[in-house]
C-alpha positions, 0 to 999 in steps of 0.5 A: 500500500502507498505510504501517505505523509501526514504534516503534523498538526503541530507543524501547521499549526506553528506555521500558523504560529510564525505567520501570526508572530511576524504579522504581529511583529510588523504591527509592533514595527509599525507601532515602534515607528509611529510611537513617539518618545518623550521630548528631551529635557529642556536645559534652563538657560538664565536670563543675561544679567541686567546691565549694570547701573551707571549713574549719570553724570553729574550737571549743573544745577540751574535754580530756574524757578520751577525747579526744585533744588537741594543743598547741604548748606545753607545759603548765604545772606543777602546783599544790599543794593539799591533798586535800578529804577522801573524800565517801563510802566507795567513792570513788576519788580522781582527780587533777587536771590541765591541759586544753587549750581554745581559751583555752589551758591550764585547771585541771580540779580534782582530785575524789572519783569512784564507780567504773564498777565495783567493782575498777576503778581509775583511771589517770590522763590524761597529756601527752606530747611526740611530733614537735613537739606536745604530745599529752593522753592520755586517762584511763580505769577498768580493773582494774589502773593503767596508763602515766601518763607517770611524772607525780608527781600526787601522794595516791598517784599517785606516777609508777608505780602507785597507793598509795593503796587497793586494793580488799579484795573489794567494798570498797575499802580507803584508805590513810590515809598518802596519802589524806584519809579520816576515819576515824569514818566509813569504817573500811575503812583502813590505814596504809602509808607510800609510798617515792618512787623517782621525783624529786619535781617539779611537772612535768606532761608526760612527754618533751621538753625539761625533760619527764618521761623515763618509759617504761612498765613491763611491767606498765604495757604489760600494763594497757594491753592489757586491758578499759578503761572511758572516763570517767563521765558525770559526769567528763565533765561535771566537764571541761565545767563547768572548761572553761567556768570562766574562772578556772581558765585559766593565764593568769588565774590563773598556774597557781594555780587557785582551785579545784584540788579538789573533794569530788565532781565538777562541784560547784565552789562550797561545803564541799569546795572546795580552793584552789591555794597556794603562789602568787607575790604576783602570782598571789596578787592576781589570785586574791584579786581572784577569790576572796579567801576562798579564798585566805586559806587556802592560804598557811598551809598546807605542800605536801603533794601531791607530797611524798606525806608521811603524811596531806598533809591533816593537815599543812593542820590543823596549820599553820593553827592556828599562824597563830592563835598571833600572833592569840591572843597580842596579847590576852594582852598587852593583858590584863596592862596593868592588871596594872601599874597595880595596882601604885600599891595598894602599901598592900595589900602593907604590911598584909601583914607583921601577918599570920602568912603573911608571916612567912617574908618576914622 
């Protein structure tokens, strides 16, 4: 009988098998391959450091009204002057004071300014001590007069208020007895004479040691809360043009300025121009040294400005014509010596007595 071979079950079952298996490792394949894995580690970079800080370089401190500056020290006091008279009606005078910069102190003169406005009135800048330093508080044009620190600044600037003009309508009206006006010219004055009910002093800073002890009035606290005006272009520029005035800082000049007013602002050369006086010796040289003409002048001349007398700038005529006395009298005696020698013609005298007009003598 033929032989027959019979596959095993088990073989065509593990045929089955290996079909199976590779079809089920191609699927695993597949899925290996479609299978992402997880994303690496990120690596945490800091942020570059900020750069460092660099201070800025240090500039010039400009007291332009309106802008606050501070000091260490305290400012010096302030020098006398006479007031150059008003420019032209409708100026209002603005007193002067010391700024700070970066080469300390200087002098920003006293000038004649057009208000922004009509009815407006300048309060003035002020120093004040609080926690340690010394702080400017800046000036500025409103309505009514406000805190000035109860400086005595002096022409009607007498620590509270304003005494000298107020305005009449649409124009304004000066007070004679505390101002230079000339009177030819602007005929809208009057004469009033100002009571100080504040000590009179040089002293330009309010609190702290040997400061002004002024707080401000009611009204002065009303004025503060109404509409200010910051200062006029052109005191701006007058602040600038001292600032870059060497002569009018403290140290070069002892608190004397040669230039302590002007007529009109940012003009600081020719008529108008008012020297400080009352200077030491030494302060005195170093001035003439920068400006001898200037200060020929004001040692003749009275304090007037924080005595707030009747009309400071007369009282400047006045003593300067008695420095003349001494000049004038010198000629007088040298004009009597030939009077001596007339005497040696004694004859003249002795025809005398044959004439009738002599005859009382006898």
């Amino acid at each position: 009988m033929p032989q027959t071979f019979k596959r095993p079950p088990s073989s065509l079952g593990g045929g089955k098998n290996l079909v199976l298996l590779s079809a089920a490792a191609s699927l695993l394949g597949a899925c290996t391959v479609q299978t992402y894995g997880p994303p690496p580690p990120r690596v945490y970079a800091p942020p570059p450091p900020p750069p460092a800080y660099v201070a800025p370089a240090p500039t010039v401190s400009v007291s332009v009204p309106g802008v606050e500056i501070t000091a260490t020290e305290a400012p010096p006091p302030l020098p006398v002057y006479e007031q150059p008279p008003c420019p032209e009606d409708g100026y209002l005078w603005t007193p002067g004071y010391w700024a700070f910069g970066s080469g300390g102190y200087y002098w920003v003169p006293g000038t004649w300014v057009q208000p922004p406005q009509v009815g407006f009135l300048w309060t003035p800048g002020y120093w004040g001590f609080v926690n340690g330093v010394y702080g400017f508080n800046a000036g500025y044009w409103g309505p009514h007069i406000g805190f000035y620190g109860g400086v005595n600044y002096g022409f009607g600037y007498v620590g509270v208020g304003f005494e000298g003009g107020h305005w009449d309508g649409g124009h304004f009206a000066y007070n004679t007895a505390v101002t230079n006006v000339n009177v030819t010219v602007i005929h809208n004055t009057y004469n009033k004479t100002v009571v100080n009910n504040v000590t009179v002093n040089r002293v330009s800073y309010n609190g702290g040691t040997g400061g002004i002890a002024a707080t401000p009035t009611p009204q002065e606290r009303a004025a503060a809360q109404e509409h200010h005006v910051p200062p006029t272009p052109v005191q701006v520029q007058h602040v600038q043009t001292a600032a870059k005035n060497p002569a009018l800082f403290a140290h070069a000049n002892g608190g004397h300025p040669a230039i302590a007013a002007t007529a009109k602002p940012a003009v600081f050369s020719g008529p108008g121009v008012v020297a400080a006086h009352g200077a030491p010796p030494v302060t005195a040289a170093k001035v003439a040294a920068q400006n001898p003409a200037s200060v020929a002048h004001p040692p003749a001349a009275a304090p007037a400005v924080h005595t707030n007398a009747a009309a400071p700038p007369p009282a400047a005529h006045a003593s300067a014509p008695a420095p003349q006395a001494p000049h004038a009298s010198p000629p007088a005696s040298n004009a009597r010596p030939p009077a001596p020698k007339a005497p040696p013609p004694a004859p003249k005298p002795k025809p005398q007595p044959q004439e009738k007009k002599n005859e009382p003598e006898r």
